[in-house]
N, CA, C and O atoms as a GROMACS GRO file, in nm:
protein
  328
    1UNK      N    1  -0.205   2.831   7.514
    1UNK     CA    2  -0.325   2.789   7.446
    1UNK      C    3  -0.290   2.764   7.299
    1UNK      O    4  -0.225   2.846   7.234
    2UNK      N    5  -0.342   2.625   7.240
    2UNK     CA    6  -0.308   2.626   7.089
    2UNK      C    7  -0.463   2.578   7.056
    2UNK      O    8  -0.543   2.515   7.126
    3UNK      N    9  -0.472   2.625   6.943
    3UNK     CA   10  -0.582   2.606   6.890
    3UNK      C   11  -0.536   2.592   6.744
    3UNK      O   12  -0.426   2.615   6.694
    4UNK      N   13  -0.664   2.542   6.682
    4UNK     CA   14  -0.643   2.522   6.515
    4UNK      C   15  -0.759   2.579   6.456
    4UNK      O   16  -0.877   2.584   6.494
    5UNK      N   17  -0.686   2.632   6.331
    5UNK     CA   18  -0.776   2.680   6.209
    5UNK      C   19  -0.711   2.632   6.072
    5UNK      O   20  -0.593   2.605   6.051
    6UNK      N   21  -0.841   2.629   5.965
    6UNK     CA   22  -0.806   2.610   5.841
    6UNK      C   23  -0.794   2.688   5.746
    6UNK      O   24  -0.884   2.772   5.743
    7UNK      N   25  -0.720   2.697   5.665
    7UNK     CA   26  -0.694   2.782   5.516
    7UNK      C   27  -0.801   2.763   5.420
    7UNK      O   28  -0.881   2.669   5.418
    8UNK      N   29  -0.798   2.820   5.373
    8UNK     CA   30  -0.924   2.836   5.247
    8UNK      C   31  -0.860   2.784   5.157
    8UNK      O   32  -0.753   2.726   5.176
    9UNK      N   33  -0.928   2.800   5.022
    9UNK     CA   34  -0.841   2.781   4.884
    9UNK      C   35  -0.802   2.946   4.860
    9UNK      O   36  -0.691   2.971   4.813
   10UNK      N   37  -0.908   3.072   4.898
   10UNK     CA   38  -0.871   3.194   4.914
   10UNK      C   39  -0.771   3.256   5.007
   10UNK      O   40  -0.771   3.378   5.025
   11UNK      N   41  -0.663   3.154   5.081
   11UNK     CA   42  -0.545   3.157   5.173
   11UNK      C   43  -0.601   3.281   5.288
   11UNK      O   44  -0.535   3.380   5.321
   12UNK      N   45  -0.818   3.223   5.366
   12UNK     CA   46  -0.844   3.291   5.471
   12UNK      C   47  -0.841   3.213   5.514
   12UNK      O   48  -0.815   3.102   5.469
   13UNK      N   49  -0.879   3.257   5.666
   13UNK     CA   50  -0.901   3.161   5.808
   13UNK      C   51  -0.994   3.207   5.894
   13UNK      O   52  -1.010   3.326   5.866
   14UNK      N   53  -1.070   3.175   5.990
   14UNK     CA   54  -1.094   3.255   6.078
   14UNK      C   55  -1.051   3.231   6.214
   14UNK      O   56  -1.026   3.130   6.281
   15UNK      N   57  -1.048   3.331   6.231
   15UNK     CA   58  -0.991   3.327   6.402
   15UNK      C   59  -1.037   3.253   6.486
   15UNK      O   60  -1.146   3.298   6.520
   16UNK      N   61  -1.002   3.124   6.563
   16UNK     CA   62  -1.122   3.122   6.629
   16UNK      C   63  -1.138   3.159   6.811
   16UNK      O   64  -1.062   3.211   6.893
   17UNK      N   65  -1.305   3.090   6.817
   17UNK     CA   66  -1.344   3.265   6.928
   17UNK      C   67  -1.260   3.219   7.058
   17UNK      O   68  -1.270   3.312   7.138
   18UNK      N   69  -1.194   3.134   7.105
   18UNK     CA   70  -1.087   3.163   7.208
   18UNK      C   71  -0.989   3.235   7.190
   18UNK      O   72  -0.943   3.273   7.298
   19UNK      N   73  -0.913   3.287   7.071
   19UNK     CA   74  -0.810   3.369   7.041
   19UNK      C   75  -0.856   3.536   7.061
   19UNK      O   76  -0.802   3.633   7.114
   20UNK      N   77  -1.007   3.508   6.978
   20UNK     CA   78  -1.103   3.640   6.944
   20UNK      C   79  -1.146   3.661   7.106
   20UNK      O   80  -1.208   3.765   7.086
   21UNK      N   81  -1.155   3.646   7.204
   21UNK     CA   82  -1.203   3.679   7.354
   21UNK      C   83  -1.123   3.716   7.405
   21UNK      O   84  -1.126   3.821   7.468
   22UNK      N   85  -0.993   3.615   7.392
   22UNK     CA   86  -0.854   3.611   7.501
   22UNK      C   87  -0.766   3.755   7.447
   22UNK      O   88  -0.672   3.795   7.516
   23UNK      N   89  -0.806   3.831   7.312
   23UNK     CA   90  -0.772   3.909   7.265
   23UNK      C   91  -0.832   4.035   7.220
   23UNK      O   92  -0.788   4.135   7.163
   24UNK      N   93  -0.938   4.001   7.262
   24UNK     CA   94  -1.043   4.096   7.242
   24UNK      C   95  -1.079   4.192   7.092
   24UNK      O   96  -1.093   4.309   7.058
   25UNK      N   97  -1.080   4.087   7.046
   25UNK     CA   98  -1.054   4.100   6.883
   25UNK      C   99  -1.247   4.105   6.794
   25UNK      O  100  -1.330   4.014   6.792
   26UNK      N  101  -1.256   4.228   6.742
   26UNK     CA  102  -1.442   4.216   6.725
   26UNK      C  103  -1.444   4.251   6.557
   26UNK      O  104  -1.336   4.297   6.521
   27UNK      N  105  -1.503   4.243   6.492
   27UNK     CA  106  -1.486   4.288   6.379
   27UNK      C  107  -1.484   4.428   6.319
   27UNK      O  108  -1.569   4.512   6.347
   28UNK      N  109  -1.396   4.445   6.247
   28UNK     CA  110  -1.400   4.558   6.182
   28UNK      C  111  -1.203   4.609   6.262
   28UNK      O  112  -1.132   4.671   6.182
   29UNK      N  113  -1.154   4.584   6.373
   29UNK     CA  114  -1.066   4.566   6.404
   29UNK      C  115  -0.910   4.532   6.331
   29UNK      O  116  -0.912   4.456   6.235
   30UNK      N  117  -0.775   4.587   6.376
   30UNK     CA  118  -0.690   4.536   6.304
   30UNK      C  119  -0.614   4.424   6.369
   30UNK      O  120  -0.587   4.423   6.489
   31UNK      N  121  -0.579   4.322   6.275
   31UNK     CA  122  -0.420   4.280   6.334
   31UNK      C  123  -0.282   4.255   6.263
   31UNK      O  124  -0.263   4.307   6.153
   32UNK      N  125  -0.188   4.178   6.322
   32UNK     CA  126  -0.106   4.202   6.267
   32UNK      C  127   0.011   4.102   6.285
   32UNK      O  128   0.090   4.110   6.378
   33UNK      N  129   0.017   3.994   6.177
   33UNK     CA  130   0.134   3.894   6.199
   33UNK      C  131   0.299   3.902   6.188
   33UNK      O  132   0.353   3.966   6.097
   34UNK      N  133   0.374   3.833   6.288
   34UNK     CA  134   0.510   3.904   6.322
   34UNK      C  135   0.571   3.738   6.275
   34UNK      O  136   0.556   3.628   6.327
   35UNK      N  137   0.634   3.778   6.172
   35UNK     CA  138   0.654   3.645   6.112
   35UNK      C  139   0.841   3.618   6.176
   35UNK      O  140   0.921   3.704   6.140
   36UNK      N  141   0.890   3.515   6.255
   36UNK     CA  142   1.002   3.438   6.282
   36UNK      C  143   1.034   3.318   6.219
   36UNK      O  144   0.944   3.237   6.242
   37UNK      N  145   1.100   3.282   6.165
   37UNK     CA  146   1.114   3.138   6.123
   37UNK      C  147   1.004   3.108   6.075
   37UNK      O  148   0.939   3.188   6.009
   38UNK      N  149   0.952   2.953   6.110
   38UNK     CA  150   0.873   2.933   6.042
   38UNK      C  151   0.726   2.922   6.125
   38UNK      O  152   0.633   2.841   6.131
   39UNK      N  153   0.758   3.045   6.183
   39UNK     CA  154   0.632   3.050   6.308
   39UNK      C  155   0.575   3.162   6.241
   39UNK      O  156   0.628   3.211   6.141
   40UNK      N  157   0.447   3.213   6.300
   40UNK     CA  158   0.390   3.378   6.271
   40UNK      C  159   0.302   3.410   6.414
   40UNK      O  160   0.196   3.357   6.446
   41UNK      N  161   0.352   3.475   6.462
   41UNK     CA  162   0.222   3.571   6.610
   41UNK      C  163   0.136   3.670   6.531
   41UNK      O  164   0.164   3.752   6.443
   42UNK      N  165   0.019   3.634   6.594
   42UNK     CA  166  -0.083   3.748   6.570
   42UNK      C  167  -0.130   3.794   6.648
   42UNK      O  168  -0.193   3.741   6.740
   43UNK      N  169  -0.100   3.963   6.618
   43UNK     CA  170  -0.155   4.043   6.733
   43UNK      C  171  -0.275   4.143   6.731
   43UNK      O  172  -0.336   4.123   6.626
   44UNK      N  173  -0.316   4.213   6.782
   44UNK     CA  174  -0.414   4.287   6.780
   44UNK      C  175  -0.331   4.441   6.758
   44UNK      O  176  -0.232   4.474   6.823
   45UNK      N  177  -0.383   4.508   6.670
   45UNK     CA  178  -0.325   4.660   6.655
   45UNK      C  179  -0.476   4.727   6.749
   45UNK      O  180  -0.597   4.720   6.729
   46UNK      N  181  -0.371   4.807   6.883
   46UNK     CA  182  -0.455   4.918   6.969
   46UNK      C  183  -0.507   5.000   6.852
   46UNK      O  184  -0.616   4.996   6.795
   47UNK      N  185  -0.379   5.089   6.830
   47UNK     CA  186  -0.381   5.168   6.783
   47UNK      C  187  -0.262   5.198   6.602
   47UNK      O  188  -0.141   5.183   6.582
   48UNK      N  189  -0.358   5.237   6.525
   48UNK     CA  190  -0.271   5.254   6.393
   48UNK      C  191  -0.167   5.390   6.399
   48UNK      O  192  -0.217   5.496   6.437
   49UNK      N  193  -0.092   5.387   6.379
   49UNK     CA  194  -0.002   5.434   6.367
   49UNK      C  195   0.106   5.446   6.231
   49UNK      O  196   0.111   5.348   6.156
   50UNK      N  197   0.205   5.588   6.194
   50UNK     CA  198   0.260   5.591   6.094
   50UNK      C  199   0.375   5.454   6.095
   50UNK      O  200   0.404   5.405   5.986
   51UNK      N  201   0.430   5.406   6.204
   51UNK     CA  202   0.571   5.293   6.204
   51UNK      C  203   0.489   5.177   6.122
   51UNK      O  204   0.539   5.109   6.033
   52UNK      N  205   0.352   5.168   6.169
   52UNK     CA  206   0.257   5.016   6.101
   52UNK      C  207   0.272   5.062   5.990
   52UNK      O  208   0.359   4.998   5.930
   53UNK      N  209   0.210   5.184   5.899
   53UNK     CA  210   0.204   5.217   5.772
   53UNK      C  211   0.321   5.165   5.687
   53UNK      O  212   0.329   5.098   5.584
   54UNK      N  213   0.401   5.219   5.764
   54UNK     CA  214   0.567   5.206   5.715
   54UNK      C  215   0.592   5.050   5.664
   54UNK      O  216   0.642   4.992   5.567
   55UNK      N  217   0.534   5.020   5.779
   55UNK     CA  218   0.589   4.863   5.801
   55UNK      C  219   0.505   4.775   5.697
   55UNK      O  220   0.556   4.685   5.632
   56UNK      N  221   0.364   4.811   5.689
   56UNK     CA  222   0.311   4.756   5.578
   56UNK      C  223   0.342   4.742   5.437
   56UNK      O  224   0.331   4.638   5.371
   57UNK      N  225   0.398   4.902   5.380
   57UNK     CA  226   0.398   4.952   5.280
   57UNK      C  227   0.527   4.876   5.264
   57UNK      O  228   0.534   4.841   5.146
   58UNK      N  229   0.635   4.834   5.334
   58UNK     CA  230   0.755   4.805   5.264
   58UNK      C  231   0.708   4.612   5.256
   58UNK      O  232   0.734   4.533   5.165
   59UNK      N  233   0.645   4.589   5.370
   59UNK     CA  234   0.580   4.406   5.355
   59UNK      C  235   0.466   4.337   5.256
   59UNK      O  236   0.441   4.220   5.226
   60UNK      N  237   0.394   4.497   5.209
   60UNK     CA  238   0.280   4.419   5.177
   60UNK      C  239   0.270   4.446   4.976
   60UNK      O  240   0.172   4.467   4.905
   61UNK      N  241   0.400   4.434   4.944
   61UNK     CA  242   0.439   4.452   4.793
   61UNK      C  243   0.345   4.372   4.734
   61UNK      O  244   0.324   4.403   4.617
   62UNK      N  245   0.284   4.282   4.774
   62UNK     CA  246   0.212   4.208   4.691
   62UNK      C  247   0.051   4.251   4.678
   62UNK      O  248  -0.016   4.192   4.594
   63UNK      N  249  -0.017   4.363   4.770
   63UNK     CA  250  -0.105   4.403   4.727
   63UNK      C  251  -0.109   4.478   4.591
   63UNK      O  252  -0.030   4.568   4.563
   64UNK      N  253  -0.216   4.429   4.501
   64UNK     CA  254  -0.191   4.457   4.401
   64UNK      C  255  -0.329   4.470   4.306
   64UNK      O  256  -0.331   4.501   4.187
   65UNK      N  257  -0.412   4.447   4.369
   65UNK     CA  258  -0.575   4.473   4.318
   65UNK      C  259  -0.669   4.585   4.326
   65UNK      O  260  -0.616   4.650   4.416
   66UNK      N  261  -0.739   4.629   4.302
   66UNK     CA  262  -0.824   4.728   4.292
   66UNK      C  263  -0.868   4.749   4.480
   66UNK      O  264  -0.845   4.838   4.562
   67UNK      N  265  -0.916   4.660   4.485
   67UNK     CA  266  -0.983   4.583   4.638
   67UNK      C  267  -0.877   4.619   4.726
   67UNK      O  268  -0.912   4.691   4.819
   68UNK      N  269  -0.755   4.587   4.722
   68UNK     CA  270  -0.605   4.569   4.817
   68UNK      C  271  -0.571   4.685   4.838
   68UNK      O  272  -0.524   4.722   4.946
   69UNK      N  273  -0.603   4.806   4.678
   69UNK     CA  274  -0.494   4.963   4.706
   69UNK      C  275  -0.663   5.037   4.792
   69UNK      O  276  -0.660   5.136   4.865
   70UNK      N  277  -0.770   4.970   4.765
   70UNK     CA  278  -0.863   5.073   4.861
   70UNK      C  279  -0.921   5.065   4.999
   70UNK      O  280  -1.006   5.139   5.048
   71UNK      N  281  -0.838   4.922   5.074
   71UNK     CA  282  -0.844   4.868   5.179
   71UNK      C  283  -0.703   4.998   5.265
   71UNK      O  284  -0.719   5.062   5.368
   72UNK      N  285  -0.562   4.994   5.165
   72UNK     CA  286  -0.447   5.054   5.208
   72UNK      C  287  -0.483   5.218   5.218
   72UNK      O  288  -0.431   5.292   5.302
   73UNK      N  289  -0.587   5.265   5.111
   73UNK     CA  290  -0.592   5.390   5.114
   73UNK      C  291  -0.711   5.418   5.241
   73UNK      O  292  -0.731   5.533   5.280
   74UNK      N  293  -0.787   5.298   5.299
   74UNK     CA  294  -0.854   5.323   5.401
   74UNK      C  295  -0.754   5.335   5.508
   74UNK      O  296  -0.761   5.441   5.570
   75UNK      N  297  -0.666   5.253   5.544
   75UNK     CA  298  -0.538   5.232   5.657
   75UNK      C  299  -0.489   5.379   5.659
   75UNK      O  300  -0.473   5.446   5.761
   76UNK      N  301  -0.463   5.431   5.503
   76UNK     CA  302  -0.413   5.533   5.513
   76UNK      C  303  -0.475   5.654   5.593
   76UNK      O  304  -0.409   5.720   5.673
   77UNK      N  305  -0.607   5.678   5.564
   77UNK     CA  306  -0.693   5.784   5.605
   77UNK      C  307  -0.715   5.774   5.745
   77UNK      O  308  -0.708   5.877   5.812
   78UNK      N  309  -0.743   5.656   5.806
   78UNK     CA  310  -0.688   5.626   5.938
   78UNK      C  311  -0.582   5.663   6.016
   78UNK      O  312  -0.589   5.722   6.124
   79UNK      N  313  -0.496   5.632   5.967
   79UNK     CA  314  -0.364   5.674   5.980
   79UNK      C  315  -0.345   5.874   6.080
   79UNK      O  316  -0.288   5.922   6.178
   80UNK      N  317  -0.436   5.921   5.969
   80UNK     CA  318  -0.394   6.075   5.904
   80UNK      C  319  -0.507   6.163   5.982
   80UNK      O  320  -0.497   6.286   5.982
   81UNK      N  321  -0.610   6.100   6.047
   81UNK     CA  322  -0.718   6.095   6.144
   81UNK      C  323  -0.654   6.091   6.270
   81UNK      O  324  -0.704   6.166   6.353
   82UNK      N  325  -0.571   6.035   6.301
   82UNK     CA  326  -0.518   5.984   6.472
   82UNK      C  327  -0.416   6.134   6.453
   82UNK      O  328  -0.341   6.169   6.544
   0.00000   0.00000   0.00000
């Protein structure tokens, strides 16, 4: 299945709802792009876990806003909950 979406000028998108069904993807939900070349998969996170944390914290250097460290410190508390 390929489908298309557009970029914002705010570099969002939205999913759209054949990806969101076939994946069972609802809001408030995580996911998570696995970047190859010059491709990216997006997946659905079951479950959060410390390896994602890990994996964020060393990928996502560029969070850097007020908004970005209290989204990470939510991931975190999540995290520390499971």
């Amino acid at each position: 299945m390929k489908t298309l979406s557009k970029v914002t000028t705010k570099f969002q998108t939205s999913i759209p709802k054949e990806v969101r069904e076939r994946l069972a993807i609802h809001a408030g939900d995580y996911i998570t792009f696995e970047i190859r070349g010059n491709s990216a998969t997006l997946k659905k996170v079951e479950k959060i876990d410390k390896n994602l944390l890990k994996l964020m914290q060393k990928n996502m250097q560029e969070w850097n806003s007020k908004e970005d460290d209290k989204q990470f410190s939510y991931l975190e508390n999540l995290i520390r909950k499971s």
